[in-house]
N, C-alpha and C positions, 0 to 999 in steps of 0.2 A: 508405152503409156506410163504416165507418172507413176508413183508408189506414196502411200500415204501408211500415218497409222492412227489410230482411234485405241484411248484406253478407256476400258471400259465395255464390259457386254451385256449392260443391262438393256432396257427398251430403247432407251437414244441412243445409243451406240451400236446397236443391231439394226435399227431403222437406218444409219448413215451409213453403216458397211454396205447394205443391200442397197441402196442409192447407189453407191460409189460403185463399186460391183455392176449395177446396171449400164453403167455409164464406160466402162471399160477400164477403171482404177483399178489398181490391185493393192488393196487393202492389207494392211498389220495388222491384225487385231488382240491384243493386250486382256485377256484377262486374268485377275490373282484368283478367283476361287476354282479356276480350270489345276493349279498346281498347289500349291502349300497356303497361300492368301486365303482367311477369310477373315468374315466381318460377324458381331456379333446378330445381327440382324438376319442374317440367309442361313434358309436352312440346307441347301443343295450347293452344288459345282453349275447348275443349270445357266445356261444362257437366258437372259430377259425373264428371271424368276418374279413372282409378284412377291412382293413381302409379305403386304397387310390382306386388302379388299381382293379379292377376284374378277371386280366390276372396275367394267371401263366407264360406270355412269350411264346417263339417259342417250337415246336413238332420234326422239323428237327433233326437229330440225325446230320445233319451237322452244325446244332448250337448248341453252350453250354450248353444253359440251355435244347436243347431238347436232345442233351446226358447225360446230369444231372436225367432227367426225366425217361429216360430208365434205367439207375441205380437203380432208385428207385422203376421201375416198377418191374425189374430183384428180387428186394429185399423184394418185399411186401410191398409197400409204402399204411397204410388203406388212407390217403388221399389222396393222389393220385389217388387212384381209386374212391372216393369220386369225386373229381375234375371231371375226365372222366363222370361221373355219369350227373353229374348235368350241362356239357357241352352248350354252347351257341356256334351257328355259329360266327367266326371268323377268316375265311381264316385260317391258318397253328398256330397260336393261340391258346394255350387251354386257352379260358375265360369263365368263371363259372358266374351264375347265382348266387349271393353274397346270399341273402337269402335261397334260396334254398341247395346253398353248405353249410349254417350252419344248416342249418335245417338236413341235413343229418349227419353231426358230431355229431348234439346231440341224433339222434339218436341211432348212433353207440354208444356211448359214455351210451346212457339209457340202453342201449339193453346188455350190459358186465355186466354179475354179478361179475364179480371182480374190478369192478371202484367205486369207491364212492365220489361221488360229493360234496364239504362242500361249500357252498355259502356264502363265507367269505377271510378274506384278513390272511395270514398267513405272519408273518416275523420274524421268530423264525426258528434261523442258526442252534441251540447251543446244539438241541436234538441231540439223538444218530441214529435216525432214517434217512438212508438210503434219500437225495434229491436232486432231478431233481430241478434247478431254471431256468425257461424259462417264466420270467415275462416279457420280450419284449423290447423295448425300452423308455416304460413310465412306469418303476416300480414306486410302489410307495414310499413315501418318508421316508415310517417307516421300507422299505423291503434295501432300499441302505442305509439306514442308518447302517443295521447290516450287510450289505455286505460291507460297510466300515470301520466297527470292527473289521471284520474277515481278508479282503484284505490291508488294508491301504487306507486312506483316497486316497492319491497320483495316487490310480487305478483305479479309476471308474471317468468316463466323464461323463459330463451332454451337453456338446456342441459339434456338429460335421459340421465341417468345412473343407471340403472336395475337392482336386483339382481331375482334371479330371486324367486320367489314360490311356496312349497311348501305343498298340501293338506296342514292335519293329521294326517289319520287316514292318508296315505303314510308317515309317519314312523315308523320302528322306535324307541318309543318305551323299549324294554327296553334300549337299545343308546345312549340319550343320557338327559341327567337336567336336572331346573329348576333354576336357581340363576342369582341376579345375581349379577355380577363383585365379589368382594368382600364377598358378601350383605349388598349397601345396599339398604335398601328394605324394604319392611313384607311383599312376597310374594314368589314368583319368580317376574318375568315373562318371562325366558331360555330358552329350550331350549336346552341345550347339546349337539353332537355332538362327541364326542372324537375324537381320530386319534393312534394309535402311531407311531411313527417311520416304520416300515417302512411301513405307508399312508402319512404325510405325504411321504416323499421320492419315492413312485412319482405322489401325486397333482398336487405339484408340476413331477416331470417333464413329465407330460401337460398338464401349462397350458404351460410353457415350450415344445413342440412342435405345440401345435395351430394351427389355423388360425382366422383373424380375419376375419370379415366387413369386404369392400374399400370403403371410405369414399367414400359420394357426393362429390360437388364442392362443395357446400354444405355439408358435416361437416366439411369438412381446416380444422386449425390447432392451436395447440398444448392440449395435456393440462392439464388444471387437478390440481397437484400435490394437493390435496384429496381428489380421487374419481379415481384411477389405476384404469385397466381391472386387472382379479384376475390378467389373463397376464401383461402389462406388471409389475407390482410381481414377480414370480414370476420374469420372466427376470433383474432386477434382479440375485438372489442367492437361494439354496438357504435361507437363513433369513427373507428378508426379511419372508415370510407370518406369521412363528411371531413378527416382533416388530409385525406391525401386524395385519390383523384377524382372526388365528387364533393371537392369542397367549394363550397360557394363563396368566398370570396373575391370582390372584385367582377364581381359577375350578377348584382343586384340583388333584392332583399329575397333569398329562396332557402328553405331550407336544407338541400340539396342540390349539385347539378353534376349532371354526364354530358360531357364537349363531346364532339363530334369533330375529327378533322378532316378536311378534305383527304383522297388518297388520289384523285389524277386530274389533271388540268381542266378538263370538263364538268367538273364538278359533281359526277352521276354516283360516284362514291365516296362513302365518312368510313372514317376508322375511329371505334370508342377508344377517348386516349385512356391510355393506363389502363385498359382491361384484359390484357394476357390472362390464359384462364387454363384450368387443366380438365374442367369440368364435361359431363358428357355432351355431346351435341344436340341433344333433344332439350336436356336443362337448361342449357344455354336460349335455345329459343325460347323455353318457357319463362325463365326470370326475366329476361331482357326485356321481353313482352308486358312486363309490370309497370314498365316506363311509359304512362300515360304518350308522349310524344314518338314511342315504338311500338303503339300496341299492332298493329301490321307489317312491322317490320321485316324486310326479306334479306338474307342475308349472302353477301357473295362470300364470302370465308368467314364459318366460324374461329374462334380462338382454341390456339392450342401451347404447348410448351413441349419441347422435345430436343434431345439432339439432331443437329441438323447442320452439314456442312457446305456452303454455299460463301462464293462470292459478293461484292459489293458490284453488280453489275453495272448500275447504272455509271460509274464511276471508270470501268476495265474495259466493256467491252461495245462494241462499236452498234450499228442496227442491225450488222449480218453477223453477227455473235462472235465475230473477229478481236482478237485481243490486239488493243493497239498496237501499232507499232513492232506485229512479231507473229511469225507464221504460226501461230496457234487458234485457233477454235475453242469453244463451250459450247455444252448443249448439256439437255436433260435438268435434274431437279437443281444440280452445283450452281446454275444458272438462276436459281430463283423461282422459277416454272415448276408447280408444285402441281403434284398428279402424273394419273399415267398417260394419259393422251396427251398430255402436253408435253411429257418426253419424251413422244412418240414426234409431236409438232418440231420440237425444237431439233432432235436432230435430225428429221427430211432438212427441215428450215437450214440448220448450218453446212447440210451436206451440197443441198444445192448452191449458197454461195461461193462453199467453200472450192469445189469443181469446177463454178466459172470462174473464180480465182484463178486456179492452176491451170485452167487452160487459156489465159490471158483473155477471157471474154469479158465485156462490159457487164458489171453488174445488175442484174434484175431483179429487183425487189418486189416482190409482192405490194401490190396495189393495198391502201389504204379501204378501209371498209373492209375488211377481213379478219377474221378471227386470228388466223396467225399474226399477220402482220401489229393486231390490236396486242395479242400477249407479247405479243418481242417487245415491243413502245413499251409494256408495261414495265420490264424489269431492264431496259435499257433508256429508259429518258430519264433526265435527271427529277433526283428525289431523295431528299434530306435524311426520309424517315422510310427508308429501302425493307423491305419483309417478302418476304417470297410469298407467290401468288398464285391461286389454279386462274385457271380463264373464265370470263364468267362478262354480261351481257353488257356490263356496266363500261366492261375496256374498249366496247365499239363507238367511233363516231358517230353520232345523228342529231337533226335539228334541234336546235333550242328549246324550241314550240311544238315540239312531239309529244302528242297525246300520249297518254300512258297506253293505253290499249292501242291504239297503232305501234307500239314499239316493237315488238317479237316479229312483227311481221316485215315491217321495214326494213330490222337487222337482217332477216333472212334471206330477202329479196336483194339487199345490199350487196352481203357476201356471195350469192350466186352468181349475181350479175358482174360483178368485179373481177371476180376467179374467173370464171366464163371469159373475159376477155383479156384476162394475161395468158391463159392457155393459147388462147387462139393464135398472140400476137407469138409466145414460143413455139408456137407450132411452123408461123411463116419465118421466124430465124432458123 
């Protein structure tokens, strides 16, 4: 049976070893903080250690990520059931006991006579050997080094600066209007949210006094004057917003405005331009929400700023997370795919293509109307203004003329029934 190797043993790299493993590969598996590697970030040598949250998010199948979770249960997700395993009470929550849950990976992980564990830092592209790269978002510096040989220096990030991301049909659309700045352009692809004075200066207030999520050890250093956090520019000075990204110019007589830009082909999601934010995520709903045209606003990512190392996917890598033209894979967060189930997603997702790769089978893609299939398209279709993404309801296909209250239920019915019949149809191959 073939030999593969995966660097990398955080959650996507432990999800594709136990795939591959399943399937009768005998896996390499590459980790730096098993030998001398580490990152400022982890605190253990632990396989699939959580860094931040402990929570995998909601279980509802009327929320995203807990129809995301059914996908994966549908699929064989060994983490997943890991997760389940080492479960903590937390209302509708799956949150895991952090040690515990790696304590269980490595066992799974000891327990696979086809896994073999090297405790050591691998960064060598250039073998002919078959690899999974799910080194996370703090690879290290001798591993992007050769991913910037291979890719172009030009594609790989080290900064992520992130504005929030608003559900369409949240938006009081009576209360803002379409128009490009200037009306260049053949359509409008703008949403524009107005603000009077009297909202602009209380909204402004409340960026200048809120509080800032306190920067890891590995985030400090200086501000790239380009993308200034929205508070930061805001304590500057009382107009500073009204002459950089909520200037109204060119955008009719207001004394304020927040654009909105699309963020995927369907139009179901806006990204606030220019509001990368450091701010806590509760404030963030609270000011935003000042925006006569957001006051119900829902949000699929709020705004952050962090270190964060990631590919230009859309740009590199193919829809089965293949890097063109070169027996390498991505998966997990390196990939844009921000969260942990969706590290968990991406590498089942690259393991299973990556298997029928190597055993010359026809590719099978996950059916469309799928939660997986929705986050790959999301950080693999082309897109100008690329920022890594969790999954979130807005990435699924559905009609045009879909009530807003039918939507949770269609997406879920969607994804069932779609999964439901690519298992089947893998089941008669």
């Amino acid at each position: 049976m073939h030999t593969l190797r995966i660097i990398g043993g955080g959650l996507s790299g432990c999800e594709a070893a136990l795939q591959f493993a399943s399937r009768g590969f005998n896996v390499d598996l590459y980790e730096m903080r098993k030998g001398e590697g580490k990152t400022p970030a982890h605190k253990t040598s632990n396989l699939a250690e959580l860094i931040c949250s402990n929570s995998f998010k909601g279980t509802q199948l009327t929320s995203a990520h807990g129809l995301l979770k059914n996908e994966l249960k549908m699929l064989g997700s060994f983490l997943l059931q890991a997760a389940e395993k080492t479960r903590v009470p937390a209302g509708e929550s799956l949150t895991v006991d952090r040690e515990i849950f790696s304590e269980e990976i490595e066992r799974l992980m000891a327990g696979s006579k086809k896994i073999t564990l090297y405790p050591k830092e691998c960064a060598d592209l250039n073998s002919d050997v078959p690899t999974l790269v799910a080194a996370g978002p703090l690879c290290s510096e001798a591993l992007a080094e050769q991913i910037k040989k291979i890719t172009g220096e030009e594609f790989l990030h080290f900064f992520d600066a992130v504005a929030p991301v608003i559900e369409s049909d949240s938006i009081d659309h009576s209360l803002a209007y379409a128009m490009n700045r200037h009306e260049k352009g053949d359509s409008a692809d703008f949403i524009n949210c107005p603000l009077d004075k009297e909202t602009y200066l209380e909204f402004v207030k409340r960026l200048q006094e809120a509080d800032s999520v306190e920067e890891k050890p590995f985030e400090k250093g200086e501000l790239f004057e380009g993308c200034l956090p929205i508070e930061e520019m805001a304590r500057r000075g009382i107009d500073t917003l009204r002459f950089g990204p909520m200037r109204p110019i060119g955008l009719g007589k207001h004394y304020a405005v927040i654009q909105l830009r699309t963020e995927n082909a369907q139009k179901t999601l806006y990204n606030m331009v220019g509001f990368q934010t450091r701010l806590k995520w509760n404030s963030q709903k609270e000011i935003f929400r000042l925006v006569p045209a957001l006051k119900n606003a829902e949000f699929a990512r709020l705004g952050c700023m962090h270190r964060n190392t990631f590919i230009e996917s859309p740009k590199l890598l193919d829809n089965t997370l293949k890097l063109n033209s070169n027996k390498i894979w991505f998966a997990g967060q390196i990939t844009g795919a921000e969260g942990y189930t969706e590290a968990i997603a991406t590498g089942w997702y690259a393991a299973w293509n990556m298997a029928n790769y190597m055993q010359g089978r026809e590719i099978e893609l996950l059916p469309h109307g799928t939660c997986i299939r929705a986050l790959v398209e999301a950080i693999t279709a082309p897109n100008e203004h690329f920022q890594p993404m969790n999954f979130n309801f807005g990435l699924l296909p559905r009609p045009e003329n879909l009530r807003k209250s039918m939507k949770k239920d269609f997406l879920t019915q969607q994804s069932k029934k779609n999964l439901s019949i690519f298992l089947q149809c893998c089941q008669k191959n």
